[in-house]
RODO-2510 file (C-alpha; in nm, 4 decimals, decimal comma):
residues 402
     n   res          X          Y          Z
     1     x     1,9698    -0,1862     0,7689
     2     x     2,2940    -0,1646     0,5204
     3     x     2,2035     0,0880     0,2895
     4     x     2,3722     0,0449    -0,0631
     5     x     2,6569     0,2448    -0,1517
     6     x     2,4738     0,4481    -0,4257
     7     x     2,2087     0,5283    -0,1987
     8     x     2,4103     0,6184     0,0238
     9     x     2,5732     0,8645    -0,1245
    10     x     2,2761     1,0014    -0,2784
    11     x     2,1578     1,0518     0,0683
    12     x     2,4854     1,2470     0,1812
    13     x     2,5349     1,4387    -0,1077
    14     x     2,1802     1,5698    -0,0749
    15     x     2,2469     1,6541     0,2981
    16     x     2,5634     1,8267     0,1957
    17     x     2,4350     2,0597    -0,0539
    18     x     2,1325     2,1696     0,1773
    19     x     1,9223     2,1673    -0,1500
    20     x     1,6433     1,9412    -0,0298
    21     x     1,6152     2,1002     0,3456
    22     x     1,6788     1,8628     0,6573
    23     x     1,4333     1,6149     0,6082
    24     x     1,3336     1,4502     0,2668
    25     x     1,2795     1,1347     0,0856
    26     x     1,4968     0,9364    -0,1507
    27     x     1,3034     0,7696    -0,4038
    28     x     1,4711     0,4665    -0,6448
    29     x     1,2263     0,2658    -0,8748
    30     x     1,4646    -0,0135    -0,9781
    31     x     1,3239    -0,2629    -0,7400
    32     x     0,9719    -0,2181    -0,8025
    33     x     1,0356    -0,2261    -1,1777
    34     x     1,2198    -0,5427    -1,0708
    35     x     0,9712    -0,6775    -0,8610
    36     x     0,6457    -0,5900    -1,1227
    37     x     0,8961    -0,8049    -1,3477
    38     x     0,9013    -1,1260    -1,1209
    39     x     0,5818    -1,0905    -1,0426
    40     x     0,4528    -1,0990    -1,4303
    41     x     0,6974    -1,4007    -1,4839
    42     x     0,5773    -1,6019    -1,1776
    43     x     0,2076    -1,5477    -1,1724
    44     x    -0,0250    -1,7721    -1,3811
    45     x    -0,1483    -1,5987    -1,7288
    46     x    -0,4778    -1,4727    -1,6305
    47     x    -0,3979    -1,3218    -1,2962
    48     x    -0,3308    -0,9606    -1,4101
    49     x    -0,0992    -0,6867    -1,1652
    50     x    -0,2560    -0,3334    -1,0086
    51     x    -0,1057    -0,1190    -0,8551
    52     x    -0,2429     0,0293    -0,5444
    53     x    -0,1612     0,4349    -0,5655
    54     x    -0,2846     0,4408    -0,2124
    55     x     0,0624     0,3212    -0,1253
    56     x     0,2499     0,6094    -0,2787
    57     x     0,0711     0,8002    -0,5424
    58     x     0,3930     1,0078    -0,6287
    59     x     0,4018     1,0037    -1,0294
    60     x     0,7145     0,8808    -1,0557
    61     x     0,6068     0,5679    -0,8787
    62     x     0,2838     0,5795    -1,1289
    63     x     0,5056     0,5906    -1,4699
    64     x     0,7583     0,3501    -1,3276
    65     x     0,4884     0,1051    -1,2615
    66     x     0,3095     0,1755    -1,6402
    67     x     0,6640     0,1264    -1,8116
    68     x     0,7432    -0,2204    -1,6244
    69     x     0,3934    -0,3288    -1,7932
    70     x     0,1547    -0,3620    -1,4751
    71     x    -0,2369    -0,4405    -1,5758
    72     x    -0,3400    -0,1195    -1,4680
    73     x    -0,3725     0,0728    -1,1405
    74     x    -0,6360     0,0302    -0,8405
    75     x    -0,7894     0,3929    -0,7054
    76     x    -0,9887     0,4464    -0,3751
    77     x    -1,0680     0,8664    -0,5038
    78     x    -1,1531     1,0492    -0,7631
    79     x    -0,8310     1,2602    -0,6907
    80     x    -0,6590     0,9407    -0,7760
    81     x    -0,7954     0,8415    -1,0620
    82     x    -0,6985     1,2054    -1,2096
    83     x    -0,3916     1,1702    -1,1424
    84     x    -0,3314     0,7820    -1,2924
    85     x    -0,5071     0,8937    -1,5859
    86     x    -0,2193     1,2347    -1,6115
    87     x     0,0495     0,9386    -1,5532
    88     x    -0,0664     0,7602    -1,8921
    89     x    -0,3030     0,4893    -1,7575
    90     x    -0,5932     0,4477    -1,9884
    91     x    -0,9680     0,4656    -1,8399
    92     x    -0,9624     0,0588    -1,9006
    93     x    -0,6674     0,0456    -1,6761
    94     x    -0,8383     0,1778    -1,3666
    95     x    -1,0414    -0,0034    -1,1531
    96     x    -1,2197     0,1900    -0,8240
    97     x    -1,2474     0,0567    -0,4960
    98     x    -1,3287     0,1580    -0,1602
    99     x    -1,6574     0,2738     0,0885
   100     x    -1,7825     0,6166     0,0655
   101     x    -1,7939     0,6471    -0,3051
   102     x    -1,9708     0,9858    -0,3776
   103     x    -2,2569     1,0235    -0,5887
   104     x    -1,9762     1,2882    -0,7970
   105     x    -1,7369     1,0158    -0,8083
   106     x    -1,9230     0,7436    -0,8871
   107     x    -2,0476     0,9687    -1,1635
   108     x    -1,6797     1,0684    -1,2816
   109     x    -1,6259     0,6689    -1,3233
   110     x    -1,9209     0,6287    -1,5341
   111     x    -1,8632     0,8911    -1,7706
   112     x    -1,4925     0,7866    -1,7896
   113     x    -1,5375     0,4460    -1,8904
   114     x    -1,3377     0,3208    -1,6262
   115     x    -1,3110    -0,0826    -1,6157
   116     x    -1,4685    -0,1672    -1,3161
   117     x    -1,6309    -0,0293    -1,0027
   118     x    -1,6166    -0,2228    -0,6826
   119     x    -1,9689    -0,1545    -0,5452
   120     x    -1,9541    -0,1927    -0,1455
   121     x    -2,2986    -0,1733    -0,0617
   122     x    -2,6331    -0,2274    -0,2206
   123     x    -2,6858     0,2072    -0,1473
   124     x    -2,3606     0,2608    -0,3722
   125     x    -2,5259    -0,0263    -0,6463
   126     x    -2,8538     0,1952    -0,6578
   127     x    -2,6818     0,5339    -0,6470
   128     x    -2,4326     0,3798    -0,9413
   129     x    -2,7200     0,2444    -1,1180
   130     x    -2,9566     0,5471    -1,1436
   131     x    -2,6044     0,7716    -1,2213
   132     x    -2,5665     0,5241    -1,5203
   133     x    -2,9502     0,5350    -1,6420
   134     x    -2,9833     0,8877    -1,6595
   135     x    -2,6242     0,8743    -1,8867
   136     x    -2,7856     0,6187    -2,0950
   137     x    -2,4512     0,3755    -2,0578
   138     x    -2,3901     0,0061    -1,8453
   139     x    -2,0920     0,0382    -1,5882
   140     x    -1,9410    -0,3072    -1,5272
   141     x    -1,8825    -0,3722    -1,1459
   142     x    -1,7277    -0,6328    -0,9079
   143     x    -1,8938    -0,6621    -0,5883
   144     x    -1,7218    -0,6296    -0,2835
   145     x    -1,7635    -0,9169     0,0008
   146     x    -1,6861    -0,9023     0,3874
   147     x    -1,6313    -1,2523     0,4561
   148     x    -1,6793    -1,4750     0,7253
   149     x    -1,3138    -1,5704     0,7430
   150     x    -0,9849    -1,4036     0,8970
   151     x    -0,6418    -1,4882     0,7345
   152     x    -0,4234    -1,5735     1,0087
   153     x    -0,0759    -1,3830     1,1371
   154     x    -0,1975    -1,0520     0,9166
   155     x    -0,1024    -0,7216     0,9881
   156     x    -0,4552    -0,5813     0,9384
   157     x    -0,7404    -0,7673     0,8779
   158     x    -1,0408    -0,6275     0,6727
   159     x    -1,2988    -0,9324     0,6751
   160     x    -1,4689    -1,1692     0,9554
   161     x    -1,6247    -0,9168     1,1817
   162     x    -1,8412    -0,5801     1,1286
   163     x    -1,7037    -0,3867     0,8547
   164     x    -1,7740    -0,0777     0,6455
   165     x    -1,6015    -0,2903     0,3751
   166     x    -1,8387    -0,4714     0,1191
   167     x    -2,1695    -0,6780     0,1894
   168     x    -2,1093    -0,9136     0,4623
   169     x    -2,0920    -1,3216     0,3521
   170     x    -2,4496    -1,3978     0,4134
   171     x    -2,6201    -1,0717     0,3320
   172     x    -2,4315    -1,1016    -0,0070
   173     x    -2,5750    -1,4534    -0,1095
   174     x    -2,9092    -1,3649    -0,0199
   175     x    -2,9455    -0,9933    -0,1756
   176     x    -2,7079    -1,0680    -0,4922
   177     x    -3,0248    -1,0781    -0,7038
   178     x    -3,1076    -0,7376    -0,6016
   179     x    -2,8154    -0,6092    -0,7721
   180     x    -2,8336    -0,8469    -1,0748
   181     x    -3,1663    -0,7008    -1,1486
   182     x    -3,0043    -0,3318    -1,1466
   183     x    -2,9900    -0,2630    -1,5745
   184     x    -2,7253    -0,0809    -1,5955
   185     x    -2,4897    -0,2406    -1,3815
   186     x    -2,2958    -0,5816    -1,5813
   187     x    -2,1639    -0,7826    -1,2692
   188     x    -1,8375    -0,9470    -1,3832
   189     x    -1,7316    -1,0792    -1,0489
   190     x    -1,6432    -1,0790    -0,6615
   191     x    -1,3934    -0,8886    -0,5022
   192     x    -1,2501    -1,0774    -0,1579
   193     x    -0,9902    -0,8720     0,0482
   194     x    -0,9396    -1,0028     0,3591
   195     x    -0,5809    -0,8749     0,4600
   196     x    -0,2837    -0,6544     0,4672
   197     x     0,0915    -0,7286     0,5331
   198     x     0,0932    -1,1059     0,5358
   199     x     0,3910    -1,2953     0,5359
   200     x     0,3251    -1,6850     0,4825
   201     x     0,2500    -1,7679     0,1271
   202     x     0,0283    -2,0274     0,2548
   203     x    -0,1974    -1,8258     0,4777
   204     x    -0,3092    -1,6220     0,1915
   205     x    -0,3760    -1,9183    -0,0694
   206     x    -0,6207    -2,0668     0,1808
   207     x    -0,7787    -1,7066     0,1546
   208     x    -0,7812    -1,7441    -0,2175
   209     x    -0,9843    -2,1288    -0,1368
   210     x    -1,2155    -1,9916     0,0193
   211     x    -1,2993    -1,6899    -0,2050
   212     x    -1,2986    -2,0189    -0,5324
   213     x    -1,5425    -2,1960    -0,2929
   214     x    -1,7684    -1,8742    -0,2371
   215     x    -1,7286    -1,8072    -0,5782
   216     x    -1,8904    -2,1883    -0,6933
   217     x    -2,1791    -2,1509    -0,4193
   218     x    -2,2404    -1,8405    -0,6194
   219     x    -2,2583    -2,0063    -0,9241
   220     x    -2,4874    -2,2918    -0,7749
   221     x    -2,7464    -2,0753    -0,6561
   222     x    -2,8010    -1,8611    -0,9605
   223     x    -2,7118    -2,1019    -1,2012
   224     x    -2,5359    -1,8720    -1,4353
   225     x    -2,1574    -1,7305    -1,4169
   226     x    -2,0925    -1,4245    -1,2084
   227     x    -1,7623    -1,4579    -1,1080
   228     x    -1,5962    -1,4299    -1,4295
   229     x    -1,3411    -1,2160    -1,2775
   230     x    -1,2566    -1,2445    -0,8782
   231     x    -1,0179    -0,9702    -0,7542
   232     x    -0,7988    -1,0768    -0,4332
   233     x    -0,7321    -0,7669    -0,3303
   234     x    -0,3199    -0,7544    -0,2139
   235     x    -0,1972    -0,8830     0,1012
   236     x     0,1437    -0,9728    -0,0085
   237     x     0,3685    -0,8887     0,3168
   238     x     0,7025    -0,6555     0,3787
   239     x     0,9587    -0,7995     0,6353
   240     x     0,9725    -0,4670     0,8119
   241     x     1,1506    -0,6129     1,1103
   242     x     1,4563    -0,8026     0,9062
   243     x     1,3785    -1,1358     1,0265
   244     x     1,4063    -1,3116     0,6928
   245     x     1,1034    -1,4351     0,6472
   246     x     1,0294    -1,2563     0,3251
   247     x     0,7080    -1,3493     0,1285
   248     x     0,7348    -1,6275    -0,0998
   249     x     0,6439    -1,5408    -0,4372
   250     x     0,7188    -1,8710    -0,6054
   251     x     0,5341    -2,0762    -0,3296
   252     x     0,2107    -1,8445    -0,4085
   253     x     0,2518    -1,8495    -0,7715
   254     x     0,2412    -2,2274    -0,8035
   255     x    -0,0470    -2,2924    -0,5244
   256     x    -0,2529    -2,0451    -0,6900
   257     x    -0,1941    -2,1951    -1,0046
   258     x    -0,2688    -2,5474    -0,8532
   259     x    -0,6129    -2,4018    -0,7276
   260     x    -0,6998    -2,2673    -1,0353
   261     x    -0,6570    -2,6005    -1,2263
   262     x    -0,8273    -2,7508    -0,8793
   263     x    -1,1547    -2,5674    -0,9289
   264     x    -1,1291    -2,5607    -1,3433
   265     x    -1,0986    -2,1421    -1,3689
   266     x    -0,8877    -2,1578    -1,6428
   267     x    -1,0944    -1,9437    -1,8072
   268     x    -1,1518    -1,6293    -1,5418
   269     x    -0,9506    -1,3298    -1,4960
   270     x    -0,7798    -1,2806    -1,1894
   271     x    -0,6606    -0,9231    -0,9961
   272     x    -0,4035    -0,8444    -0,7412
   273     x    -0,3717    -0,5062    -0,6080
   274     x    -0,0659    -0,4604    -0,4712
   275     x     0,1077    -0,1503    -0,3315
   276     x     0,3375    -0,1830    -0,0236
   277     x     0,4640    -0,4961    -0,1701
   278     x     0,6013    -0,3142    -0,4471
   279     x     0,6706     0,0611    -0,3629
   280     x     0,8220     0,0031     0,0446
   281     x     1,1502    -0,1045    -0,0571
   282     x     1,2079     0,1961    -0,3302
   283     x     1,1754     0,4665    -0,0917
   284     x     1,3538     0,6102     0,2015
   285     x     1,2866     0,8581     0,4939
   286     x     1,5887     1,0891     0,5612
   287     x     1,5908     1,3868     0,9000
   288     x     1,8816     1,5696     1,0243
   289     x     1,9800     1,4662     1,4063
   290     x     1,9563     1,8114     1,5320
   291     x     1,9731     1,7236     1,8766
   292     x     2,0993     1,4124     2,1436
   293     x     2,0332     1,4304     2,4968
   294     x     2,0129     1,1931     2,8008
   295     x     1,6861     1,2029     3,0045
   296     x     1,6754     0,9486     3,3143
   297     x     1,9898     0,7685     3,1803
   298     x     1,8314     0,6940     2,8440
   299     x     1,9366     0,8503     2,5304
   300     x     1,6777     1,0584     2,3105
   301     x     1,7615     1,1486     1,9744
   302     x     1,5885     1,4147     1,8252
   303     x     1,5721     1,4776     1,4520
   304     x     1,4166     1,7475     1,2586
   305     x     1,1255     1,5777     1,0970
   306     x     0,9061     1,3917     1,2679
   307     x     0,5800     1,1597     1,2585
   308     x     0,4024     1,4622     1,1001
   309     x     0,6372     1,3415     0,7707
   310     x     0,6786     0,9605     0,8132
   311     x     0,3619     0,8656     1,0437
   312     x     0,3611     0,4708     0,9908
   313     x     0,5876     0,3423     1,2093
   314     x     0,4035     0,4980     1,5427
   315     x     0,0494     0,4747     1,4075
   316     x     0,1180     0,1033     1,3378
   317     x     0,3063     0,0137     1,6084
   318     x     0,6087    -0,1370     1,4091
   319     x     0,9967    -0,0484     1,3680
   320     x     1,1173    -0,0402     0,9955
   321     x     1,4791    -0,1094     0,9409
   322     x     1,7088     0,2139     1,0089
   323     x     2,0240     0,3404     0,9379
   324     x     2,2465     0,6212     1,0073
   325     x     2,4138     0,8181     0,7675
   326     x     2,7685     0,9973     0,8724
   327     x     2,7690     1,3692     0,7748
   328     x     3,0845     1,4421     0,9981
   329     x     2,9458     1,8504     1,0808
   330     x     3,1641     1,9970     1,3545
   331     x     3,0683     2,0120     1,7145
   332     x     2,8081     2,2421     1,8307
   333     x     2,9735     2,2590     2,1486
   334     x     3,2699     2,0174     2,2751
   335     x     3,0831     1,7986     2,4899
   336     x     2,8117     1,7388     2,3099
   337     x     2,6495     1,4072     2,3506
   338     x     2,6744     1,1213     2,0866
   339     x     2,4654     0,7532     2,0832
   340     x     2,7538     0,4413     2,0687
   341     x     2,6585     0,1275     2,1201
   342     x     2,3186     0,1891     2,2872
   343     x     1,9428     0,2310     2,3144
   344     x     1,7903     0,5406     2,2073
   345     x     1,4203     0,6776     2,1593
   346     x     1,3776     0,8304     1,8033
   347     x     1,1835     1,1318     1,8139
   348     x     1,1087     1,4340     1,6216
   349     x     1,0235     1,8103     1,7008
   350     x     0,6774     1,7977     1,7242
   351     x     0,5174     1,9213     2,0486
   352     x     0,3756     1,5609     2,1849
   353     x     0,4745     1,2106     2,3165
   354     x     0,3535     1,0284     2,0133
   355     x     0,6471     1,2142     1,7930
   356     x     0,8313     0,9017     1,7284
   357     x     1,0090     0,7963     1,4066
   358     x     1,0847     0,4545     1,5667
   359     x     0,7411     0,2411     1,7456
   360     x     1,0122     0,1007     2,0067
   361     x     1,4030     0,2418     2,1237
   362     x     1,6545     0,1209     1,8995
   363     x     2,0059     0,0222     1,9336
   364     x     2,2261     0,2176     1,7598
   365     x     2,6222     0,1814     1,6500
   366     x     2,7255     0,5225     1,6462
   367     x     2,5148     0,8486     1,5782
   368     x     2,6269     1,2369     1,5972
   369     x     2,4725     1,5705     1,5939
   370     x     2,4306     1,6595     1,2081
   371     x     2,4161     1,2972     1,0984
   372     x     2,0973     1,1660     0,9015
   373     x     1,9052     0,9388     1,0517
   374     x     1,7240     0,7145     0,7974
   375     x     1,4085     0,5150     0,7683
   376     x     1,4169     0,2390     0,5196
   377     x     1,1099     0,0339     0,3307
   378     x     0,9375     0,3734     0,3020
   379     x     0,8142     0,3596    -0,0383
   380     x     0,4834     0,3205     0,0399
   381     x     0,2523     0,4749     0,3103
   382     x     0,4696     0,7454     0,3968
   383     x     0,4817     1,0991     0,2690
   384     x     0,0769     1,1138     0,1699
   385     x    -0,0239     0,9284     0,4759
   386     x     0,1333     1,1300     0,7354
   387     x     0,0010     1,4816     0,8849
   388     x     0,2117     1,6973     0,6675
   389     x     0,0786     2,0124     0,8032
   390     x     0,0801     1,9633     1,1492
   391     x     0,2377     2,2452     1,3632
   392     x     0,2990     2,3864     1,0017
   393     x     0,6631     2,2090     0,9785
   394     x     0,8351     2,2822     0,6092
   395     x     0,7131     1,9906     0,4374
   396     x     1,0001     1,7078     0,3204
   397     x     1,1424     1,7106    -0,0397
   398     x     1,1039     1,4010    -0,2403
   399     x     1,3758     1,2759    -0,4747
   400     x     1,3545     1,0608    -0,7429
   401     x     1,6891     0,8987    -0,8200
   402     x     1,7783     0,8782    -1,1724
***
């Protein structure tokens, strides 16, 4: 990974002066400002932008994202909808999603006025429905749909086998009137996610066929318009391994737009929620090398933070880019041991096997005691999804970057 010059010096200049400990993160917004942008200018009118705080619900990431003019913001907690709603998004500008809903939060959406609820289950319709009664007010709701279909070459797939994620494909058609008959609940759609982290444009536009086809069997059957709004969930992918095969925005912009015309939805509203797609690339993962060894003729480098502060790479199995930063601190001893021009494990100093900033060894140019060893595309799914408190490690800084 070539890290640019700014950030670069950002990243040594924060290692210098010791303010931010040994590990922290480096936080820049300009290329998910820049990528909300493209995404507004590609994207057919009616398909409106959310952002998914579940990928990095740092507030900085939640203004940047309000300023570049994104729809509104998707929340899985009641925690997060707090905190979008401190960050300046309006109660219209939220919509909730996710299993488990509790009867407190499902209340706290309802006397909100949040814009939707994605109801998962016909348990979480009921409990919603009786919440909203007793307030004497109609909650609008999207319903959400395990399908009987798999997009293909995903990263994670949420649909096509048993799921606590919506109403499976054929229960759905056959108990939808159960929750059209629930008064207080206005159903204003279907909400279809199916997968995470793909890469080929074209894989996820046959998803979005197949949710327009569900959508008009839904329509045949009850002979009225439920689907005004269909919400594809995200999906858009992040070349974490640098293989150049980013995903193409302009492909999916005009097939989507060809499908709409195709199935004459001109006139529904459309939602993406999309988080690693545009917070990975404005973060970074920084840790001090505090230690290089050789063990069996194989180089381990340790560094002072861990998997307990950047837990993605080992819990999903997959390298991100890397870098390493030169610091140039003397010698702990003279013949210390240095990495050039080999294979090294990446781990940190936590007490087990699985401590691993890296999924597999990595080859590295050159790296020293003292130097920072950096994790790129870690803008989203990093500091709140990792074990922050594990062995009680001082927790990382994050920086925001002017």
């Amino acid at each position: 990974m070539r890290l640019s010059s700014n950030i670069e010096k950002v990243i040594r200049d924060i290692a210098a002066s010791g303010s931010s400990g040994r590990s922290f993160y480096v936080y820049e917004l300009t290329p998910m400002v820049s990528k909300i942008a493209g995404l507004r200018s590609a994207l057919p009118e009616r398909v409106e932008i959310f952002y998914a705080m579940k990928a990095n619900p740092h507030p900085a990431f939640l203004r940047a994202a309000l300023d570049a003019g994104i729809g509104g913001v998707e929340i899985a907690s009641i925690g997060e909808g707090k905190k979008a709603i401190e960050a300046g998004f309006s109660p219209k500008q939220i919509v909730f999603t996710g299993p488990g809903k509790s009867p407190e939060e499902l209340r706290w959406a309802a006397t909100t006025g949040i814009r939707l609820v994605h109801i998962e289950s016909l348990t979480e319709a009921h409990r919603l429905n009786s919440i909203c009664s007793e307030l004497g007010t109609t909650q609008n709701i999207l319903i959400r749909v395990n399908p009987n279909f798999q997009v293909h070459g995903a990263q994670a797939t949420f649909s096509g086998d048993s799921s606590k994620f919506g109403i499976d494909q054929n229960q759905f058609l056959d108990k939808l009137h159960l929750i059209i008959a629930l008064s207080n609940l206005s159903v204003q759609g279907l909400h279809v996610y199916s997968a995470s982290g793909v890469l080929v444009a074209s894989d996820l536009l046959e998803n979005c066929r197949r949710v327009f086809e569900l959508a008009s069997v839904v329509s045949e059957r009850h002979h009225v318009d439920l689907c005004k709004v269909i919400d594809f969930g995200g999906g858009f992918g992040i070349d974490y391994l640098e293989t150049g095969a980013d995903f193409s925005l302009p492909e999916y912009a005009s097939g989507l737009k060809a499908l709409i015309a195709r199935y004459g939805y001109e006139d529904r509203q459309f939602v993406l929620e999309l988080g690693r797609y545009l917070a990975a690339d404005s973060g970074w993962y920084c840790s001090e090398i505090l230690d290089i060894k050789s063990s069996l003729g194989v180089k381990q480098v340790v560094c002072q933070g861990g998997s307990h502060h950047f837990r993605r790479p080992v819990a999903l199995k997959i390298n991100h880019p890397t870098s390493i930063v030169s610091i140039g601190r003397p010698p702990v001893f003279e013949e210390q041991e240095e990495v050039v021009d080999e294979e090294a494990f990446i781990g940190g100093a936590l007490c087990n096997s699985a401590d691993k900033l890296t999924a597999e060894p990595i080859v590295i140019q050159h790296a020293r005691i003292g130097d920072i060893f950096v994790v790129g595309l870690a803008g989203a799914y990093g500091y709140s999804m990792s074990h922050l408190d594990f062995l009680s490690h001082e927790r990382p800084e994050e920086v925001v970057v002017p």
